[in-house]
MMTF fields as JSON, N, C-alpha, C and O atoms, coordinates in Angstrom:
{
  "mmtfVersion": "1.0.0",
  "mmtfProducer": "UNKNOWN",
  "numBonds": 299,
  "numAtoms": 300,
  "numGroups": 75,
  "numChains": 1,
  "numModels": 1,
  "chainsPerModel": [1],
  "groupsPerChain": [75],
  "chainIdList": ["A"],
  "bondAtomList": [4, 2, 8, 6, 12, 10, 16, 14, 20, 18, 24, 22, 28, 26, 32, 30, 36, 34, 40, 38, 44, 42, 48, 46, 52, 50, 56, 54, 60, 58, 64, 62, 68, 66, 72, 70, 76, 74, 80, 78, 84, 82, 88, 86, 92, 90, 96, 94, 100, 98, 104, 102, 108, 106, 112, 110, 116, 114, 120, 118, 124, 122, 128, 126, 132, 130, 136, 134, 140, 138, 144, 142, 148, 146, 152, 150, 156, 154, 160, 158, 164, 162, 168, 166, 172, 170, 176, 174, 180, 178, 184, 182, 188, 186, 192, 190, 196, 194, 200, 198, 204, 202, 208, 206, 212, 210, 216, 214, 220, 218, 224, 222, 228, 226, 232, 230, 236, 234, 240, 238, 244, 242, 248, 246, 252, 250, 256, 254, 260, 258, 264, 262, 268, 266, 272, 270, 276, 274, 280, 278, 284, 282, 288, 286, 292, 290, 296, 294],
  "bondOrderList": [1, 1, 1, 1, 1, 1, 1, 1, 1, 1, 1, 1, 1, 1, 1, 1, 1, 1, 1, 1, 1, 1, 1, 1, 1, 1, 1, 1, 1, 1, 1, 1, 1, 1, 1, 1, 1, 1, 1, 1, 1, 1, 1, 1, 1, 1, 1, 1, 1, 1, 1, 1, 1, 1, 1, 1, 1, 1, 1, 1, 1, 1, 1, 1, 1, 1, 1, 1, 1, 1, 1, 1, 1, 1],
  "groupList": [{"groupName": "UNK", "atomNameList": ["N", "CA", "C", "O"], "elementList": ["N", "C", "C", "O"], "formalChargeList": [0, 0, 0, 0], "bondAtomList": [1, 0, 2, 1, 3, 2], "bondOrderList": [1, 1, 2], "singleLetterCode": "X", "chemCompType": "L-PEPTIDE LINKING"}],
  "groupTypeList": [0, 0, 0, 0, 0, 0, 0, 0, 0, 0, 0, 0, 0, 0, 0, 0, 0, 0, 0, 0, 0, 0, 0, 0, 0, 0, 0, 0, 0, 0, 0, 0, 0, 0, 0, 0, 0, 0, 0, 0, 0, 0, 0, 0, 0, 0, 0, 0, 0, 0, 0, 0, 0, 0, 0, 0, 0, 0, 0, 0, 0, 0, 0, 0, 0, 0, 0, 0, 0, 0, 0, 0, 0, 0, 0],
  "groupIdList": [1, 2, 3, 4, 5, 6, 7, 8, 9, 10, 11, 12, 13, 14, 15, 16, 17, 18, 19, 20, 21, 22, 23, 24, 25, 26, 27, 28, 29, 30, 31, 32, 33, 34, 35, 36, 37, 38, 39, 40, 41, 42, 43, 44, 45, 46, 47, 48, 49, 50, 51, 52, 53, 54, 55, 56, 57, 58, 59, 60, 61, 62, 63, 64, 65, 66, 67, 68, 69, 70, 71, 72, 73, 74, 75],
  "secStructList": [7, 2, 2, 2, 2, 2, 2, 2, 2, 2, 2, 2, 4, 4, 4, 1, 7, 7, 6, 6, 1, 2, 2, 2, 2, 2, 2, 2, 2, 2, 2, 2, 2, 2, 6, 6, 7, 2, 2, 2, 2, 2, 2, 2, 2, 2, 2, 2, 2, 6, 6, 6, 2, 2, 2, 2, 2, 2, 2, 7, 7, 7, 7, 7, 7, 7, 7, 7, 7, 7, 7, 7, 7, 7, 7],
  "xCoordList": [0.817, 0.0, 0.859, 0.612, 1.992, 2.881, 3.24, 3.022, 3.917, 4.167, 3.492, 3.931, 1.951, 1.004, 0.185, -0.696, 0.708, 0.198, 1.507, 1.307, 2.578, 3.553, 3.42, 3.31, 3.455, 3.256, 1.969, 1.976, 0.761, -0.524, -0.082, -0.231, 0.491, 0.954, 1.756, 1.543, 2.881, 3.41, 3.06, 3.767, 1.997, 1.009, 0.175, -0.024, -0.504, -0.93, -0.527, -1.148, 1.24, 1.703, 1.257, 0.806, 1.689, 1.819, 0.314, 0.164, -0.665, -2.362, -1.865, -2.488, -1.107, -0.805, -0.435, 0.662, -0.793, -0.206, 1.159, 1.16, 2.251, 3.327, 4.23, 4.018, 5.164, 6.036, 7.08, 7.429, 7.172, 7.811, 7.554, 8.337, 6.05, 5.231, 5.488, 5.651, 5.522, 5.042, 6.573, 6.514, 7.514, 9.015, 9.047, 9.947, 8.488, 8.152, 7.037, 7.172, 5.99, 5.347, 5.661, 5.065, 6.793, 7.519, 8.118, 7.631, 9.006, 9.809, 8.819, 9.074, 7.46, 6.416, 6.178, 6.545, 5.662, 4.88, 5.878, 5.451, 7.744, 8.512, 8.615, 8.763, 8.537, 8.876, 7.444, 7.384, 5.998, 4.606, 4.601, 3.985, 5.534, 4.995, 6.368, 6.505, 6.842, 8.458, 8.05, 8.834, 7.109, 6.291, 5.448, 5.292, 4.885, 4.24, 2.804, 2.288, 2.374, 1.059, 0.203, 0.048, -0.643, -1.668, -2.139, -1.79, -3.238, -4.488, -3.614, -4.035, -2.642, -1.68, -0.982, -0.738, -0.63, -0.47, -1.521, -1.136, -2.683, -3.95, -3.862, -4.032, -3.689, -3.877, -2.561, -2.671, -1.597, -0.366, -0.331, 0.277, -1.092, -1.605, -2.281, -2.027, -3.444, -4.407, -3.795, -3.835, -3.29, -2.038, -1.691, -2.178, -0.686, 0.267, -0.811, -0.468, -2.175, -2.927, -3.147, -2.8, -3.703, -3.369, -3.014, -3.564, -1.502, -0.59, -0.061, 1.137, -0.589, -0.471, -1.71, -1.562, -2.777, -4.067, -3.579, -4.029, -3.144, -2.452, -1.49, -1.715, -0.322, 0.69, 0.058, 0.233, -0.876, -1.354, -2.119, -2.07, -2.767, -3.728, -2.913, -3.265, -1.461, -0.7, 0.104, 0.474, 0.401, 0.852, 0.169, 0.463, -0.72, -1.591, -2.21, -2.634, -2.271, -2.329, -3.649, -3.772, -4.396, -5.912, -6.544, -6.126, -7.782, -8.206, -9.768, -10.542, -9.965, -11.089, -12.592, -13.764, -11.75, -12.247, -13.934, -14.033, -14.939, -16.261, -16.096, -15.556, -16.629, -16.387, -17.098, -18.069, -16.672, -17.132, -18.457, -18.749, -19.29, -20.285, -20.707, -20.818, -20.912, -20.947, -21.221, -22.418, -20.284, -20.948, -21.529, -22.061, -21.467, -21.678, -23.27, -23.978, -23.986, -25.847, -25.866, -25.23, -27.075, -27.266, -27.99, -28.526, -27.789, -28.076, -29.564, -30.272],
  "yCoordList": [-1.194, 0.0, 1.256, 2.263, 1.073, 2.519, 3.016, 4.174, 1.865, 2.075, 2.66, 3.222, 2.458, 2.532, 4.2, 4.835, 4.381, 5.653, 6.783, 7.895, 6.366, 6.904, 7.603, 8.818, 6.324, 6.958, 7.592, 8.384, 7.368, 8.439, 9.691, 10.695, 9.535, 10.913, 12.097, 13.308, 11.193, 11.921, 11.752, 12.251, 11.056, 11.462, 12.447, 12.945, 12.937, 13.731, 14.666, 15.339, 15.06, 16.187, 17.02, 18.139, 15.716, 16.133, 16.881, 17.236, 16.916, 17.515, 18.731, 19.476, 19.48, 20.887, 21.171, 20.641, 21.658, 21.607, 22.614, 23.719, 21.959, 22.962, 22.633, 21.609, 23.547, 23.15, 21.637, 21.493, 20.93, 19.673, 18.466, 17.575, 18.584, 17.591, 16.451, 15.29, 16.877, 15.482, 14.8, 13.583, 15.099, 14.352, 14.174, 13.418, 14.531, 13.917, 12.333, 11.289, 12.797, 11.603, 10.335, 9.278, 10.557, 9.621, 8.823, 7.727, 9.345, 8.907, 8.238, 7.105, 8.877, 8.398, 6.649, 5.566, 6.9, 6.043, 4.508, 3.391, 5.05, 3.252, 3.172, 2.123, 4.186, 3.611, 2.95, 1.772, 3.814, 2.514, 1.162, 0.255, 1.079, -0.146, -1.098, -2.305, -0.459, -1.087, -1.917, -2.628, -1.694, -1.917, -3.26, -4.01, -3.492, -4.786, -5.195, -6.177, -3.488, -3.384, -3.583, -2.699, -4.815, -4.592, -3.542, -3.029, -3.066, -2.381, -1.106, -0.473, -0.563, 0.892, 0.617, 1.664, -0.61, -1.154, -0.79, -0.031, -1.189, -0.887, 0.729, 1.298, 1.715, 2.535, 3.516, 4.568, 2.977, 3.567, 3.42, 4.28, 2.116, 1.768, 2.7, 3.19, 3.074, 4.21, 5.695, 6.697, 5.107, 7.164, 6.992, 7.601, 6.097, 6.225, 5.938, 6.353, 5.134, 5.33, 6.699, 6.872, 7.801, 8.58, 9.724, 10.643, 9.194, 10.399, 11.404, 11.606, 12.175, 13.198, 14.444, 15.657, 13.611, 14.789, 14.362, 15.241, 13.736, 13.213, 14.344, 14.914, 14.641, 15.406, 16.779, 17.507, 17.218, 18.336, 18.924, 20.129, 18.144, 18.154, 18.672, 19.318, 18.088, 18.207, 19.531, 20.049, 20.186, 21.376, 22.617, 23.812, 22.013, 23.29, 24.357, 23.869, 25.469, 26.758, 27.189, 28.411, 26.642, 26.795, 27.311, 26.942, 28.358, 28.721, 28.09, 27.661, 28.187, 27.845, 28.509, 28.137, 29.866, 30.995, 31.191, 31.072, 31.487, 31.707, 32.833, 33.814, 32.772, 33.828, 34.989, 34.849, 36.124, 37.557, 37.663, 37.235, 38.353, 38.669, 40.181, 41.097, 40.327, 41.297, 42.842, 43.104, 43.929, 44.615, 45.515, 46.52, 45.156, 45.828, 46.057, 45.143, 47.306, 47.223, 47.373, 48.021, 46.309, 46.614, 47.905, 48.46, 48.206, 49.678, 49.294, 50.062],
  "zCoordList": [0.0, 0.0, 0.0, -0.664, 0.894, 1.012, -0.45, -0.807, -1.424, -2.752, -3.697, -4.7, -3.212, -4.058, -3.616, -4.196, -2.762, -2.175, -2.492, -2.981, -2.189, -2.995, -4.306, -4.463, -5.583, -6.686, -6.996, -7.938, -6.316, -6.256, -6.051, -6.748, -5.004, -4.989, -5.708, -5.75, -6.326, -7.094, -8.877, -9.753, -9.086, -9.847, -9.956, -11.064, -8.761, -8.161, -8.62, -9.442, -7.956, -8.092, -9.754, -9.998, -10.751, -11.998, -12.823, -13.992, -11.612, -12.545, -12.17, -12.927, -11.459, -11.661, -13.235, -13.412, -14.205, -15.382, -15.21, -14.666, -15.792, -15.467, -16.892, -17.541, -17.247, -18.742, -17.615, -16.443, -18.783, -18.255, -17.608, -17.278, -17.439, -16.835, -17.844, -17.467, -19.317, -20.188, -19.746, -19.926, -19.379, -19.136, -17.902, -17.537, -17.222, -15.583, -15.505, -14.866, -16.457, -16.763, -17.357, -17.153, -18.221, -18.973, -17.417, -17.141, -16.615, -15.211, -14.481, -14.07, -14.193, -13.538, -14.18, -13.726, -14.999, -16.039, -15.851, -15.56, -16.215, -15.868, -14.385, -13.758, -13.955, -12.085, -11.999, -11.645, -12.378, -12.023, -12.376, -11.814, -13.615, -14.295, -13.565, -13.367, -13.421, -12.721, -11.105, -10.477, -10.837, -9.116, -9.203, -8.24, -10.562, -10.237, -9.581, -9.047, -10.037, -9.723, -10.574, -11.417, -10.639, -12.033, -12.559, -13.622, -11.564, -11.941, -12.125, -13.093, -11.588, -11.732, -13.254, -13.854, -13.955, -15.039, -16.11, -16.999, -16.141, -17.141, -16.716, -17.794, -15.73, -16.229, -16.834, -17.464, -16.522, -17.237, -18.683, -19.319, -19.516, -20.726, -21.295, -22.396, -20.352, -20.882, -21.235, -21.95, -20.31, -20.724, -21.604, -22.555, -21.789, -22.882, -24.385, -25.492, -24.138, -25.504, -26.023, -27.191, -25.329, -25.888, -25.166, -24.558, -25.556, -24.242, -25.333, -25.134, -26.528, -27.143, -26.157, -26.008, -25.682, -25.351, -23.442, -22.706, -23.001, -22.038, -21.481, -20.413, -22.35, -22.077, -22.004, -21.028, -23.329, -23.293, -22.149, -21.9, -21.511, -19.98, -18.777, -17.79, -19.247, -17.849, -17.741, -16.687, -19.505, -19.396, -19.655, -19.605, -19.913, -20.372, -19.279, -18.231, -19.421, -18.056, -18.764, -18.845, -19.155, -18.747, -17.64, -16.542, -17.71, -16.61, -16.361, -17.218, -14.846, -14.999, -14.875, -14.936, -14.639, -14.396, -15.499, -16.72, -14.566, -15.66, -16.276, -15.764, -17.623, -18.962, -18.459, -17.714, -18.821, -18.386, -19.049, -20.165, -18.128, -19.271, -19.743, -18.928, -21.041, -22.206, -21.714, -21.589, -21.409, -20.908, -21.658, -21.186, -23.282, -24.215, -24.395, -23.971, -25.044, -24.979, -26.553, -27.384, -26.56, -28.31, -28.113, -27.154, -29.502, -30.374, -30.695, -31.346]
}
C-alpha cells in the first residue's frame, strides 16, 4: 500500500499543469509499471494510448475561471 500511495501521490503532483510535466510523466509512467502493480499497469496503458491529449492536460495553463459577461448594450 505505502508504494502505491507513494506513486498516487506523485502522480498527483503532476495535474498541476506545469512546462515539463510530459518528461516527468515519462519517469512516472517506468517507475509505475516497474512496481508490479496490475491495476496501476492498465492505467499507465491508458495514458500512454493517448498520451499526445495526455501530455497536453498536464501542461496546459488553462483557466477555470467563468467567462465575463458582455458589458456591451445593443443599439
Amino acid at each position: 500500500m505505502t508504494t502505491l500511495a507513494g506513486l498516487i501521490h506523485h502522480f498527483a503532483a503532476l495535474l498541476d499543469p506545469a512546462d515539463g510535466n510530459a518528461a516527468l510523466l515519462s519517469t512516472w509512467i517506468t517507475s509505475a509499471q516497474a512496481k508490479g502493480l496490475p491495476h496501476l499497469h492498465a492505467f499507465t496503458r491508458g495514458l500512454e494510448k493517448d498520451r499526445a491529449a495526455v501530455d497536453a492536460a498536464l501542461s496546459c495553463h488553462a483557466t477555470t475561471a467563468a467567462p465575463k459577461a458582455s458589458t456591451t448594450k445593443p443599439s
